[in-house]
C-alpha positions as CSV (number, residue, x, y, z in Angstrom):
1,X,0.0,0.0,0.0
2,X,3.0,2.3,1.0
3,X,4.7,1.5,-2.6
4,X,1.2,2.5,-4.4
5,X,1.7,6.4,-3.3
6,X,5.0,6.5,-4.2
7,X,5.9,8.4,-8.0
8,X,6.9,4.8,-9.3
9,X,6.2,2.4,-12.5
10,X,4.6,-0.3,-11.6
11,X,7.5,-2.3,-12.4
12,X,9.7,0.1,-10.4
13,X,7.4,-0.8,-7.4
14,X,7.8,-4.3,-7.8
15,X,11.2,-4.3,-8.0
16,X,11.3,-1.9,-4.7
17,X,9.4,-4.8,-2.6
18,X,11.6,-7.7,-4.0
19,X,14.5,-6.2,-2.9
20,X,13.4,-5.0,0.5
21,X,11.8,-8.6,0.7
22,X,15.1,-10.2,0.0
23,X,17.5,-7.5,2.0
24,X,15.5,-8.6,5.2
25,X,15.2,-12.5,4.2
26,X,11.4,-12.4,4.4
27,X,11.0,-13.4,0.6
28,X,9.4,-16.9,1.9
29,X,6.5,-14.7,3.8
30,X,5.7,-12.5,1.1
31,X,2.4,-13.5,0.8
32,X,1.3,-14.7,4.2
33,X,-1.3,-12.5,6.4
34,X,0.3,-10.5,9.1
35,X,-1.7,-12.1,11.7
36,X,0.3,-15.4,10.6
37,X,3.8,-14.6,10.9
38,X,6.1,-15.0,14.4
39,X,7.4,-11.6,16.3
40,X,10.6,-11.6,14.4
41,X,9.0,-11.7,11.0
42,X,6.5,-9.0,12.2
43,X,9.9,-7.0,13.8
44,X,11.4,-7.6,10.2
45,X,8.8,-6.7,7.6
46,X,7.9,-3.3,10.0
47,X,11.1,-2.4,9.6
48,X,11.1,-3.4,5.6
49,X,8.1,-1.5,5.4
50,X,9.2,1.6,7.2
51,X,12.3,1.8,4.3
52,X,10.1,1.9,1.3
53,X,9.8,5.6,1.1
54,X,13.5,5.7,1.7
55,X,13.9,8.0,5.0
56,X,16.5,9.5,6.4
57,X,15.5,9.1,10.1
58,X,13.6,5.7,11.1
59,X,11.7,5.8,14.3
60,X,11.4,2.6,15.8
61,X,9.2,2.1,19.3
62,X,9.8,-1.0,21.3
63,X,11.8,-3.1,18.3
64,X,12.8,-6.0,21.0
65,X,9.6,-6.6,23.1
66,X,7.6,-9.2,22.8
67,X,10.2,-11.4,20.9
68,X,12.6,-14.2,21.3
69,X,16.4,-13.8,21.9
70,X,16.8,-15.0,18.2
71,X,14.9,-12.6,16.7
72,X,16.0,-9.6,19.1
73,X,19.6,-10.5,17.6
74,X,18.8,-10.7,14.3
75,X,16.7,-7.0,14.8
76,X,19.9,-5.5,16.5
77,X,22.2,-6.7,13.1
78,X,19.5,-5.2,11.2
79,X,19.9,-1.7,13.0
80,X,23.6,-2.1,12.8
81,X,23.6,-3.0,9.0
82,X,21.4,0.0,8.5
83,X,23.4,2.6,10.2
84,X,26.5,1.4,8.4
85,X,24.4,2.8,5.2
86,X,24.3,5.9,6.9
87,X,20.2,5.9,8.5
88,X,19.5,7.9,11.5
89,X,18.0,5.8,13.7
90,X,15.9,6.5,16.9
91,X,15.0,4.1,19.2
92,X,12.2,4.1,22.2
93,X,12.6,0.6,24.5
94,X,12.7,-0.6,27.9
95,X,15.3,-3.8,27.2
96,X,18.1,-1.5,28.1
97,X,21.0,-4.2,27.4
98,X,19.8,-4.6,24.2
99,X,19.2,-1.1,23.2
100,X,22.5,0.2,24.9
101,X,24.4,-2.6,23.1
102,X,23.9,-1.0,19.4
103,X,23.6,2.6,19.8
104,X,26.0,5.5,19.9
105,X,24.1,7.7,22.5
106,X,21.3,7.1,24.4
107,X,18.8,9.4,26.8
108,X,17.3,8.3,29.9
109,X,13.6,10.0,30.4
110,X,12.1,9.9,33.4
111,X,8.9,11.7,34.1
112,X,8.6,12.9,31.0
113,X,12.4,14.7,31.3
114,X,15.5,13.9,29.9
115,X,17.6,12.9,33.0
116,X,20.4,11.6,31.0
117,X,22.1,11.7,28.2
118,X,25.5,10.1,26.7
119,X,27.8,7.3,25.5
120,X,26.5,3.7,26.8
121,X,29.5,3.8,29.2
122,X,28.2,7.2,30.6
123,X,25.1,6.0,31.3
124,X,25.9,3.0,32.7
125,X,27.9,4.4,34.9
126,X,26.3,7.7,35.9
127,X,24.8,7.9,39.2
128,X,21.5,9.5,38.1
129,X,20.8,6.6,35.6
130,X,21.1,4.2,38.2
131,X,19.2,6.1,40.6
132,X,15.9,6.1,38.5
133,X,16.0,3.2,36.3
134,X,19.0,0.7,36.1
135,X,19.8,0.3,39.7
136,X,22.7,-0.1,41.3
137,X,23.6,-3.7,40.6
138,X,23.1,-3.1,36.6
139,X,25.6,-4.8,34.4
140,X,25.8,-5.3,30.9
């Protein structure tokens, strides 16, 4: 539906969705329902979807809940594989190890504030991180 608004041949379309299709190995699920496929191929054809339109800045909210460790890791290569091609990426979840793991900053809001703000390292080891949200004992 995204590819339909887009200025693009119809051929040019096609060729747009094989290619994300194949870039995030989800060729095999092409025509399944939504409703059908596991949280990893939902996680991996949002993301897919999301690149159509080709952005500079892709927003994603909660990219590792509610799927396995698998799939979280395969998710994370796909964020580092697109920042390597130069996307912005902005990310909004609570499995801190995860997120922290991949990024190059990272802000700690609490109460609607930001709190926090810097390097994994920083935050990891600033007191005010660990004060509202990681804890003392936090490791990665």
């Amino acid at each position: 539906a995204i590819l339909e608004t887009l200025p693009l041949s119809k051929h040019e379309r096609r060729q747009r969705c094989d290619q994300l299709l194949h870039q995030f190995g989800i060729e095999r699920i092409a025509k399944n329902q939504a409703l059908t496929l596991s949280g990893g191929e939902k996680r991996r054809l949002t993301i897919a979807r999301s690149l159509v339109t080709k952005p500079k800045l892709l927003m994603l909210d909660e990219p590792f809940s509610g799927v396995d460790p698998i799939a979280v890791y395969d998710v994370q290569q796909i964020i580092v594989n697109l920042r390597k091609l130069g996307l912005a990426i902005l990310i909004t979840d609570h499995n801190v190890r995860e997120t922290l793991s991949i990024v190059d900053r990272a802000y700690l809001i609490y109460e609607g504030r930001v709190e926090s703000e810097g390097t994994k390292d920083f935050l990891i080891s600033d007191p005010i991180s660990r004060q509202l949200y990681l804890g003392e004992r936090f490791k990665m």
